[in-house]
C-alpha positions as CSV (number, residue, x, y, z in Angstrom):
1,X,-9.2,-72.5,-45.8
2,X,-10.4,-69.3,-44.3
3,X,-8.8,-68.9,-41.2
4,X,-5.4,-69.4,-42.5
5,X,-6.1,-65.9,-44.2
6,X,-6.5,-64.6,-40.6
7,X,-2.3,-65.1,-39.7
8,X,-0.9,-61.9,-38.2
9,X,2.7,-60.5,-38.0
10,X,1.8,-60.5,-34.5
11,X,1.2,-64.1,-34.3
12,X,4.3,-65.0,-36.8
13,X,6.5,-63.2,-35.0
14,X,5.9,-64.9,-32.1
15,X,6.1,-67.9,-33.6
16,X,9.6,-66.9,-35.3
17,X,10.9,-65.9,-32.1
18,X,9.2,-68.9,-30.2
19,X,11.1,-71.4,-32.1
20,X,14.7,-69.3,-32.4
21,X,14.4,-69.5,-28.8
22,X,13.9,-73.6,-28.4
23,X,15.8,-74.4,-32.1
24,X,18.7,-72.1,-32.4
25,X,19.4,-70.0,-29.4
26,X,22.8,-70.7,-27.6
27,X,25.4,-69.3,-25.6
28,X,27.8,-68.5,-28.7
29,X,31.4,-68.5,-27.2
30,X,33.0,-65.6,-28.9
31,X,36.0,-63.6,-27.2
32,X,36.0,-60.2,-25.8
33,X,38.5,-58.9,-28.5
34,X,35.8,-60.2,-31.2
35,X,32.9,-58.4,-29.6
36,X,34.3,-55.6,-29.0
37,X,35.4,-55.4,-32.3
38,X,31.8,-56.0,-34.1
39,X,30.4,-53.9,-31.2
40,X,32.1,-51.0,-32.1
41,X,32.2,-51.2,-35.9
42,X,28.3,-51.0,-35.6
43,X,27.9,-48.5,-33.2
44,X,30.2,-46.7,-35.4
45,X,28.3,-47.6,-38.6
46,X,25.3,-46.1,-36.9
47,X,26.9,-43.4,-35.2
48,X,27.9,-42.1,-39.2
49,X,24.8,-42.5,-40.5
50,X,23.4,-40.4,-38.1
51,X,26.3,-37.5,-38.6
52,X,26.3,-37.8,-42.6
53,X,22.2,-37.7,-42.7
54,X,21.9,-35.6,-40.1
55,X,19.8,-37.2,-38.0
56,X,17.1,-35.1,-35.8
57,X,16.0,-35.8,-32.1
58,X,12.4,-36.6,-33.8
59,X,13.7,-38.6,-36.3
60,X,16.0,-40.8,-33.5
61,X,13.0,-41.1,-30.6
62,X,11.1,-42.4,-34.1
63,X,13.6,-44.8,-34.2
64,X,14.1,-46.0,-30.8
65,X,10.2,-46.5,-30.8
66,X,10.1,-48.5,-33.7
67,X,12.8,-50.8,-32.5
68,X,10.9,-51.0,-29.0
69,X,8.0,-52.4,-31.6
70,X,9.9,-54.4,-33.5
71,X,10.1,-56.6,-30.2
72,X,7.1,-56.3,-29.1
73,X,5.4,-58.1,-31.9
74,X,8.3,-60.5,-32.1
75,X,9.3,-59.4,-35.5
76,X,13.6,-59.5,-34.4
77,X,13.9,-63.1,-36.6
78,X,11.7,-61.9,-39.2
79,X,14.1,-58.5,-39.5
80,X,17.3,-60.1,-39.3
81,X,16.7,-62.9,-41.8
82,X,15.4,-60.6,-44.4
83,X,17.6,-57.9,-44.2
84,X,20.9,-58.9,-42.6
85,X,21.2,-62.8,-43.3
86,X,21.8,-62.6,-46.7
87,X,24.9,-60.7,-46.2
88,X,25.8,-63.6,-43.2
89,X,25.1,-66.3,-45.4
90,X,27.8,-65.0,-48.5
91,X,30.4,-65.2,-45.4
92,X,29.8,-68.7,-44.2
93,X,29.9,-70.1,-48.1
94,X,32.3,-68.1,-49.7
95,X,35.1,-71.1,-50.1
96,X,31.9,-73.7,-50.3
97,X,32.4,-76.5,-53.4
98,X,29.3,-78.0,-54.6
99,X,25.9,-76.4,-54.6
100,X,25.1,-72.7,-53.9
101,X,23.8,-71.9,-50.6
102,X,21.1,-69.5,-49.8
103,X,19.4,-68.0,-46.3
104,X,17.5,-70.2,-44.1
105,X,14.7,-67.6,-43.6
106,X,12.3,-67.4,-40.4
107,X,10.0,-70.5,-41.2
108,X,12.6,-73.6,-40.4
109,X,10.8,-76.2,-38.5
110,X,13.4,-79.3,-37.4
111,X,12.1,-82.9,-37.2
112,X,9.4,-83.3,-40.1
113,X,8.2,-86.7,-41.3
114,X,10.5,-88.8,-42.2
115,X,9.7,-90.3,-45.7
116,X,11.0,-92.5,-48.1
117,X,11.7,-91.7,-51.9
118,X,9.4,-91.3,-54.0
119,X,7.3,-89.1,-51.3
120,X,4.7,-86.8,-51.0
121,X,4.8,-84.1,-48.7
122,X,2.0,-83.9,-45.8
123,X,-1.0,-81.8,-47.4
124,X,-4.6,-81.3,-46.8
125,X,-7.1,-83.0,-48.7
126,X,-8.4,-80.3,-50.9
127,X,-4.5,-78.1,-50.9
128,X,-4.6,-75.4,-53.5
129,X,-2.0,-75.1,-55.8
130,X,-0.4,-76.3,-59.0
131,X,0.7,-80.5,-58.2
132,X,4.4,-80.5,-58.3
133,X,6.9,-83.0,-59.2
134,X,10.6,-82.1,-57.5
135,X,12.8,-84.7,-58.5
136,X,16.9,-85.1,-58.7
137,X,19.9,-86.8,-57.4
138,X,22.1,-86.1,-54.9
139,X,26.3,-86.6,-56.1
140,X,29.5,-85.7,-54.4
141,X,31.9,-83.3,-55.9
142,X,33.1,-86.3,-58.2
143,X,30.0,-86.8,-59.2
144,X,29.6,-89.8,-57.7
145,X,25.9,-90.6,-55.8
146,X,25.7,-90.4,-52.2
147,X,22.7,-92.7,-51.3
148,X,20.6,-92.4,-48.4
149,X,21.6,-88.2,-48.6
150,X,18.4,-86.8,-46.6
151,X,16.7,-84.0,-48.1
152,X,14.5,-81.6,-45.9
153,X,12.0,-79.3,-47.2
154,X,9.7,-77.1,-46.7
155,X,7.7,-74.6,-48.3
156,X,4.6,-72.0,-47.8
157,X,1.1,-73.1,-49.4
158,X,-0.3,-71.6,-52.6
159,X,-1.7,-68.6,-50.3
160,X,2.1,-67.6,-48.8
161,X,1.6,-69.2,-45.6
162,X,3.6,-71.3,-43.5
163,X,2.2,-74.5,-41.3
164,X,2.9,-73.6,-37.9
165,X,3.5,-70.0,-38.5
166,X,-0.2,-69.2,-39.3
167,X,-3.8,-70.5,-38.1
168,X,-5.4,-73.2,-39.7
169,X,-2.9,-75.5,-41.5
170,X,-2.4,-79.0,-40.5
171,X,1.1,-79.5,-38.0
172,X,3.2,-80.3,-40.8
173,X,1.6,-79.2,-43.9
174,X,4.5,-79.2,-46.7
175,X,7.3,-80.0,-44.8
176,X,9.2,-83.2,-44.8
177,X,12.4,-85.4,-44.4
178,X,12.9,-87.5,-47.6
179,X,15.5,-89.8,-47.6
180,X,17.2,-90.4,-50.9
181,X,17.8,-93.8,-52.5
182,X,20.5,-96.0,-52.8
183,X,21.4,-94.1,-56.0
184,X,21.5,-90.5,-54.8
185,X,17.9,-90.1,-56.0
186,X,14.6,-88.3,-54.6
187,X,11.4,-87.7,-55.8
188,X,9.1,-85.6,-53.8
189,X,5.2,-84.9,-54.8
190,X,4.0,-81.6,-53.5
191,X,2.5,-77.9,-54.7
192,X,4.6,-75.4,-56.2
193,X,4.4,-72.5,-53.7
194,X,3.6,-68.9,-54.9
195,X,5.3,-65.5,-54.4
196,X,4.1,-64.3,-50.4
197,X,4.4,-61.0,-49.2
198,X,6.4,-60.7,-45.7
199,X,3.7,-59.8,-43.0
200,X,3.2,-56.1,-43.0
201,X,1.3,-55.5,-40.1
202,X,3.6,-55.3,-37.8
203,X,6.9,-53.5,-37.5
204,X,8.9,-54.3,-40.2
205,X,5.8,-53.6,-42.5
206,X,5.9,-50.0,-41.3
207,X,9.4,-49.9,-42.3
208,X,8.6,-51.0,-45.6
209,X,6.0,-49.0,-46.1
210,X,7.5,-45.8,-44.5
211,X,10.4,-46.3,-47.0
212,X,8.4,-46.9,-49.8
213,X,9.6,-50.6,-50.3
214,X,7.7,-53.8,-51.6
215,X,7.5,-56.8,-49.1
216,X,7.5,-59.3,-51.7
217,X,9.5,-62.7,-52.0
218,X,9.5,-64.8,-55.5
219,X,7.9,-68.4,-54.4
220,X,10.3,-70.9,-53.4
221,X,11.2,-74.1,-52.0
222,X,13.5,-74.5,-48.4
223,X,15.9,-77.3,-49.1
224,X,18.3,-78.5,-46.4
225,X,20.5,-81.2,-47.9
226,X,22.8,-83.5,-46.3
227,X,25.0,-86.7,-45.7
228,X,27.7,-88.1,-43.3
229,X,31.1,-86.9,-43.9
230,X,29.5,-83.9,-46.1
231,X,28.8,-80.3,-45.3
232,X,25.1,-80.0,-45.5
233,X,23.6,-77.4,-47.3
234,X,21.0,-74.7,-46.7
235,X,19.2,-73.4,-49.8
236,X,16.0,-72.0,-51.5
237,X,14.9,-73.1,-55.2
238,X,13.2,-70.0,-57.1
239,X,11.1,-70.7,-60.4
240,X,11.6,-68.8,-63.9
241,X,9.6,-66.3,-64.7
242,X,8.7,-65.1,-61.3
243,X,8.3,-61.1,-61.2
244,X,9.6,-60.4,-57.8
245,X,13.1,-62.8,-58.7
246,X,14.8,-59.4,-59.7
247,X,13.8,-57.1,-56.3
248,X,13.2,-60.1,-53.5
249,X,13.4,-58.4,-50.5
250,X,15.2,-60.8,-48.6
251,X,18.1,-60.2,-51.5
252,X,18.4,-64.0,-51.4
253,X,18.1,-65.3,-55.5
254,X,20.8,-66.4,-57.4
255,X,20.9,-67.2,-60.5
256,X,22.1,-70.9,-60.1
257,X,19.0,-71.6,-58.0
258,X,16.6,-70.4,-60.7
259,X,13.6,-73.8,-61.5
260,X,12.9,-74.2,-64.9
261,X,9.4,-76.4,-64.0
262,X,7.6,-78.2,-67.2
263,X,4.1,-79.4,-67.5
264,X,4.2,-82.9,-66.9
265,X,2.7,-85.5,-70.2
266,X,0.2,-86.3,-68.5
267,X,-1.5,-83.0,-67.7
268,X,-1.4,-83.9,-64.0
269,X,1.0,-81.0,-63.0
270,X,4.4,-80.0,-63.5
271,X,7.7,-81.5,-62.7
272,X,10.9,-80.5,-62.3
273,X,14.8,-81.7,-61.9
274,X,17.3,-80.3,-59.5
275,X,20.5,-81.9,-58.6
276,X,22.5,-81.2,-55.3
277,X,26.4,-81.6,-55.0
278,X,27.6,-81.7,-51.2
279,X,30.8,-80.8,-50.4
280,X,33.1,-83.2,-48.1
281,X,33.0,-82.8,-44.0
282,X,37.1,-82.7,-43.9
């Protein structure tokens, strides 16, 4: 386990950026009147900030060399999902029936293991952590049970780490594909994650630290949930009691997503029930 430990905001940023580039970066086709009216409600945004706070020249080249940084280590996923995607996501699922949405975050992998309900995720033979039992249906707005819904997780280890964003960890350590049953249902053995500080030694850690911030997320679980002729869902599962569900600094909790986990009767663990509700495709 002690070369995971070694991971660098170097290294995940790279990585971030890496697979934005191959997963998610396209051509988006948005019209000149639409640009140019973001484009210049930023600028403008900007542009105030500096007039109202009086910005100095040493204050701005500070700036323009800290962005320069910010893509050198890679770190342009890793600041836009934490500090701007929350705000993106609220947008995209204001009207949304069903279950609350949440943001994706920097760590998405596509195409893990497909496996069958009940599953366990891909882990290492001696993985840290607290055994966890994440169990619950998957239902239509009417309640009734969409079988076969595929739910995709994903989740950092019991150290705040990532397979494939840090050294050391199997391909596709806690990650997987589960494919519900004919009833809605899934049942998925893995670890319950813990609270993970966002790398700090890179550029957005030097923001955080120059402004006095805490780079701390509660633990959580990635969910993407889905189903023919439904919208699929993209969400994060937080757990009760978790000191850092009040200030995350990715501003992504709410309270709907909130895990109330229980020690399983057999002293092997702890389980815990979650159900999703997809809303229609049309």
């Amino acid at each position: 386990m002690s070369v995971e430990i070694t991971a660098t905001a170097a290294a995940s940023g790279a990585n971030a950026t890496e697979r934005f580039r191959s997963d998610k970066s396209v051509a988006a086709e948005v019209g000149t009147e639409r640009v140019n009216a973001l484009a210049t409600r930023a600028i403008k945004a900007l542009a105030d900030t500096v007039m109202e706070e009086e910005v100095t020249y040493d204050e701005y080249n500070a700036l323009k060399s800290w962005l320069i940084r910010v893509g050198e280590d890679g770190e342009w996923p890793l600041f836009l999902d934490v500090w701007i995607e929350h705000a993106v996501e609220e947008v995209a699922n204001a009207d949304r029936e069903g279950s609350k949405g949440t943001i994706e975050g920097p760590y998405y992998v596509p195409g893990s293991p497909v496996l069958a309900t009940p599953a366990t995720l891909p882990m290492r033979d001696d993985e840290p952590g607290t055994p966890l039992l994440f169990q619950g249906r998957v239902t239509d707005i009417n309640g009734e049970p969409i079988g076969g819904a595929q739910v995709e997780i994903w989740h950092a280890d019991d150290l705040g780490f990532y397979s494939q964003f840090a050294p050391g960890i199997p391909e596709w350590n806690l990650r997987g594909t589960v494919i519900a049953d004919s009833e809605g249902d899934y049942r998925i053995n893995t670890v319950q994650p813990a609270p993970y500080q966002i790398p700090t030694d890179g550029a957005c850690g030097e923001l955080i630290a120059s402004a006095g911030w805490h780079a701390w997320r509660p633990a959580h679980l990635h969910l993407k949930v889905s189903a023919p002729g439904h919208q699929l869902i993209t969400t994060q599962l937080y757990f009760t009691a978790d000191e850092h569900l009040s200030d995350d600094i990715a501003s992504a909790v709410k309270p709907e997503l909130v895990l109330q986990p229980e020690d399983k009767a057999d002293g092997t663990g702890r389980e815990v029930s979650y159900d999703f509700v997809l809303a229609s495709a049309g």
